[in-house]
C-alpha positions as a Markdown table, in Angstrom:
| # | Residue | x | y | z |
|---|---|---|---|---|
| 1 | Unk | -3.7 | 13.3 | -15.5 |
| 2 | Unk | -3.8 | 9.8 | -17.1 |
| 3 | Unk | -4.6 | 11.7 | -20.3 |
| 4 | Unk | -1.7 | 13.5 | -20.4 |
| 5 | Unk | 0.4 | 10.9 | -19.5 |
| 6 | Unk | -0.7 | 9.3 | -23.3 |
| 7 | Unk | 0.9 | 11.8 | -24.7 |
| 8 | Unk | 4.2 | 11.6 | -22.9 |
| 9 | Unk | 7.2 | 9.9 | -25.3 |
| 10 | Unk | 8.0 | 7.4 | -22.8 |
| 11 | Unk | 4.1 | 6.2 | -22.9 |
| 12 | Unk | 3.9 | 6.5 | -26.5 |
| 13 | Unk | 7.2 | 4.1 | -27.3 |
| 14 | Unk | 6.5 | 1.9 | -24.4 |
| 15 | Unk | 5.6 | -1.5 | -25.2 |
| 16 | Unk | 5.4 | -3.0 | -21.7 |
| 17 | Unk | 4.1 | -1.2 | -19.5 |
| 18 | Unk | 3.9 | -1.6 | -15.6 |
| 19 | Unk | 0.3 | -0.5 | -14.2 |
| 20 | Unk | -1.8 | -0.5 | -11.0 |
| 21 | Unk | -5.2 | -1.4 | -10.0 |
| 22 | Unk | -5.7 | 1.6 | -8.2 |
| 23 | Unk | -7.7 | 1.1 | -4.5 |
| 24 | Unk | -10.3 | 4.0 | -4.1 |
| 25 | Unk | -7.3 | 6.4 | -2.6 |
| 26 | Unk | -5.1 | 6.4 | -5.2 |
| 27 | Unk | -5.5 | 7.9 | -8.9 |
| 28 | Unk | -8.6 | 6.1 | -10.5 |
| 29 | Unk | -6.4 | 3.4 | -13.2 |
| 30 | Unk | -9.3 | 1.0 | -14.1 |
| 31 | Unk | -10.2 | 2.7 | -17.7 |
| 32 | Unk | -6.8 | 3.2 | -18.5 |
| 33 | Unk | -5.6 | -0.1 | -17.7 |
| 34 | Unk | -8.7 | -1.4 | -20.2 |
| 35 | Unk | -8.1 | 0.9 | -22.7 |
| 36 | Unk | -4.3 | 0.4 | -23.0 |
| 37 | Unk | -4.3 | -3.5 | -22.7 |
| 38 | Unk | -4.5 | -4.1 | -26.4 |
| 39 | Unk | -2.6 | -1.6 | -28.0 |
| 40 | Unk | 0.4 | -2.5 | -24.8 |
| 41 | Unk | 1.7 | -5.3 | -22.9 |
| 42 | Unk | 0.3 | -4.3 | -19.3 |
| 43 | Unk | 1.6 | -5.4 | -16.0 |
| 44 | Unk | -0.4 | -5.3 | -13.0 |
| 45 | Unk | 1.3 | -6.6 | -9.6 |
| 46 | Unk | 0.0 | -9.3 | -7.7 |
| 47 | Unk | 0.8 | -9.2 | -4.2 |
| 48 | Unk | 2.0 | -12.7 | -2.9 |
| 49 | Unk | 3.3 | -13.0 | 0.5 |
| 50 | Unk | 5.8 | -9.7 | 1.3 |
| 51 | Unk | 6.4 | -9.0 | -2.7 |
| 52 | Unk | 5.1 | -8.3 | -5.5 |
| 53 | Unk | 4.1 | -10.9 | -8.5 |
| 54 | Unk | 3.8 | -9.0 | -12.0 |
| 55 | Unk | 1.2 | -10.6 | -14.4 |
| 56 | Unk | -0.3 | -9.4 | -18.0 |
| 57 | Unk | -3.4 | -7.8 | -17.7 |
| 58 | Unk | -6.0 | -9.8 | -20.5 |
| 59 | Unk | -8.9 | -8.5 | -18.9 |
| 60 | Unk | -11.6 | -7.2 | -16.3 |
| 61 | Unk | -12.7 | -11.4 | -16.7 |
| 62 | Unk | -9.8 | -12.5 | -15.8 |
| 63 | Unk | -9.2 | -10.6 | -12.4 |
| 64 | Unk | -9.6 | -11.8 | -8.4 |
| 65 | Unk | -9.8 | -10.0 | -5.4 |
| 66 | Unk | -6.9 | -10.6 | -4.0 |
| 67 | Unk | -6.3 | -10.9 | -0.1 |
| 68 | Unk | -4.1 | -7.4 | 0.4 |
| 69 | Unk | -6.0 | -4.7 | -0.1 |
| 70 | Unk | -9.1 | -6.7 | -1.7 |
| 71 | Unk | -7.3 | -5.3 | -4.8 |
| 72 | Unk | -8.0 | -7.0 | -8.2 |
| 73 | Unk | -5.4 | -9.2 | -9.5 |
| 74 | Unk | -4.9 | -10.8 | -12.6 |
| 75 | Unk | -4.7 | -14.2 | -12.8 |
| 76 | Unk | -2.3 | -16.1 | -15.0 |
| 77 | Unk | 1.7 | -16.9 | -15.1 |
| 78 | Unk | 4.4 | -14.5 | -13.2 |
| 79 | Unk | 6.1 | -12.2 | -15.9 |
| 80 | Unk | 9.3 | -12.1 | -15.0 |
| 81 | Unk | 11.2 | -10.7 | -17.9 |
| 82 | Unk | 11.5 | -7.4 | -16.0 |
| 83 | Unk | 13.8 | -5.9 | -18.7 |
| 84 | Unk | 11.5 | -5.9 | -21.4 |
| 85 | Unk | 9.1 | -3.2 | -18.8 |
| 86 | Unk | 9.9 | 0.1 | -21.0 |
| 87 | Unk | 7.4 | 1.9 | -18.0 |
| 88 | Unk | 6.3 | 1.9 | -14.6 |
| 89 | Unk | 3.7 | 3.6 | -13.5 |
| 90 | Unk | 3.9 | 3.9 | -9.4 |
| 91 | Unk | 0.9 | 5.0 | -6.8 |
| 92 | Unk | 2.1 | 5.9 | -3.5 |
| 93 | Unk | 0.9 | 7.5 | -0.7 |
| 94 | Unk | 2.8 | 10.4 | -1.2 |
| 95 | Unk | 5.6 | 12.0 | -3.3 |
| 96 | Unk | 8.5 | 14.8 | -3.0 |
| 97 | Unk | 9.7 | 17.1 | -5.3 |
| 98 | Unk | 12.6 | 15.2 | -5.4 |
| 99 | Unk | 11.2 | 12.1 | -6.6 |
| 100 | Unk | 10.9 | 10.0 | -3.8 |
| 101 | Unk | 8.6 | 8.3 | -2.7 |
| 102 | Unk | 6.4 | 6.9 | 0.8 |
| 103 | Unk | 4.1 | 3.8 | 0.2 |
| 104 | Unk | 1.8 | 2.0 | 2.5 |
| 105 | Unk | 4.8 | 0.7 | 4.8 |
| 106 | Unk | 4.9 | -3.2 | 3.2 |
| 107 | Unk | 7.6 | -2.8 | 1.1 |
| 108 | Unk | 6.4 | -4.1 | -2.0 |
| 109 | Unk | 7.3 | -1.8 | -4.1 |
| 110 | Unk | 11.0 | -1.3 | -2.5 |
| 111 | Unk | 11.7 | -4.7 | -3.4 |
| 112 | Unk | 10.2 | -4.6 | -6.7 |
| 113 | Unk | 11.9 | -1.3 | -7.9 |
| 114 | Unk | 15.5 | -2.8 | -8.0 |
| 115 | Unk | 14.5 | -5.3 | -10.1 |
| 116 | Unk | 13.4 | -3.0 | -12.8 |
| 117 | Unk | 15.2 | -1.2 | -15.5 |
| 118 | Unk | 12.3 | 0.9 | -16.4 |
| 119 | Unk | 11.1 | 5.2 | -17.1 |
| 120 | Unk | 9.7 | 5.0 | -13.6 |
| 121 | Unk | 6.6 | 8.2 | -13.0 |
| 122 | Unk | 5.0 | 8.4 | -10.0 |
| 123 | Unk | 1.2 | 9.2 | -9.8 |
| 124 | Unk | -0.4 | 11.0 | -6.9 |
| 125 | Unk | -3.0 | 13.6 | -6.0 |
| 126 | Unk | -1.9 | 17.1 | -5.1 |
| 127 | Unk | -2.4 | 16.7 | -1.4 |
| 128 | Unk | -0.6 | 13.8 | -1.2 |
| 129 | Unk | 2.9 | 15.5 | -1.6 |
| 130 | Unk | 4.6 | 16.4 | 0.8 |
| 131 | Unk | 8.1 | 19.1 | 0.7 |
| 132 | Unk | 10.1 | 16.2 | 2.1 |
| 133 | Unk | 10.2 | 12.4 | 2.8 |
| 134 | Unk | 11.8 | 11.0 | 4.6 |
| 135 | Unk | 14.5 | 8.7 | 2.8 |
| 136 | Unk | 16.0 | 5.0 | 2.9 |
| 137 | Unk | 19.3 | 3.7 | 1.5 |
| 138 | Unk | 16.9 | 1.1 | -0.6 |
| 139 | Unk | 14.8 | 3.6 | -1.9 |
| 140 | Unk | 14.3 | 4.5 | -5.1 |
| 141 | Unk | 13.6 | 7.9 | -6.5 |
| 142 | Unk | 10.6 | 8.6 | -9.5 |
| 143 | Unk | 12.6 | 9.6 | -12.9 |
| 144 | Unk | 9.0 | 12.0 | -12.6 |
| 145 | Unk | 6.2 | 13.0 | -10.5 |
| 146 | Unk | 2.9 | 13.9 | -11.3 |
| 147 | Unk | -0.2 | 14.9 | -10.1 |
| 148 | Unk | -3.3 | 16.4 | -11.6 |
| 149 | Unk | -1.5 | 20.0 | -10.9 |
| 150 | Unk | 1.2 | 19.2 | -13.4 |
| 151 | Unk | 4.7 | 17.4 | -13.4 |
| 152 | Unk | 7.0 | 18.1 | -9.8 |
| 153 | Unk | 9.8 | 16.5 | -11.3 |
């Protein structure tokens, strides 16, 4: 999936890039966050308190395990210049056709998304979407979805 996704134009012309550090339920992101960190600015989040903290990516040496999630988190200075992220690239626990998205329940991403002025896709596996989620007024929808299957939107 993550292979195609190199190909996409949005990927190719992107020159930040907003990333995860994917926990073991969620599409695998580790190589591809290495591989990509020189060639693009990459973004992982940082999860401080109930939001998100964005943060270049310089290197598996320069990660923490953080305290939600035992996730690893760059360490460094907040990137806050949100409108200079060309892409986001968003796990969730499960997707619609439509584009919208269900996440672990914390909000993170919710709060994060607004902020953003971004190509947003959203990465899952197959089994993780469902026909419909439920929806929020503060939601926002995936300009795509994909999963190993293909694009859903």
């Amino acid at each position: 999936m993550l292979e195609k996704l190199e190909q996409h134009p949005k990927f190719a012309s992107a020159r930040t890039v907003l990333l995860y550090y994917s926990l073991d339920d969620e599409v695998q992101t580790h190589d591809f966050v290495e591989k990509w960190h020189r060639q693009k600015t990459v973004l992982l989040p940082v999860v401080k308190g109930d939001e998100l903290e964005l943060r270049i990516y310089t290197g598996r040496q320069n990660l923490k395990t953080g305290e939600a999630y035992h996730i690893e988190e760059p360490t460094g200075e907040a990137f806050t210049a949100y409108e200079k992220i060309d892409l986001a690239i968003i796990p969730g626990v499960s997707f619609d056709a439509r584009g919208n998205r269900l996440g672990r329940g914390k909000g993170y991403y919710d709060k994060l998304l607004p902020l953003l002025h971004s190509y947003n896709i959203g990465i899952c596996y197959n089994f993780q979407v469902n026909e419909k989620l439920p929806v929020e007024p503060f939601d926002r929808r995936m300009d795509e979805v994909w999963t190993e299957n293909g694009i859903l939107k």
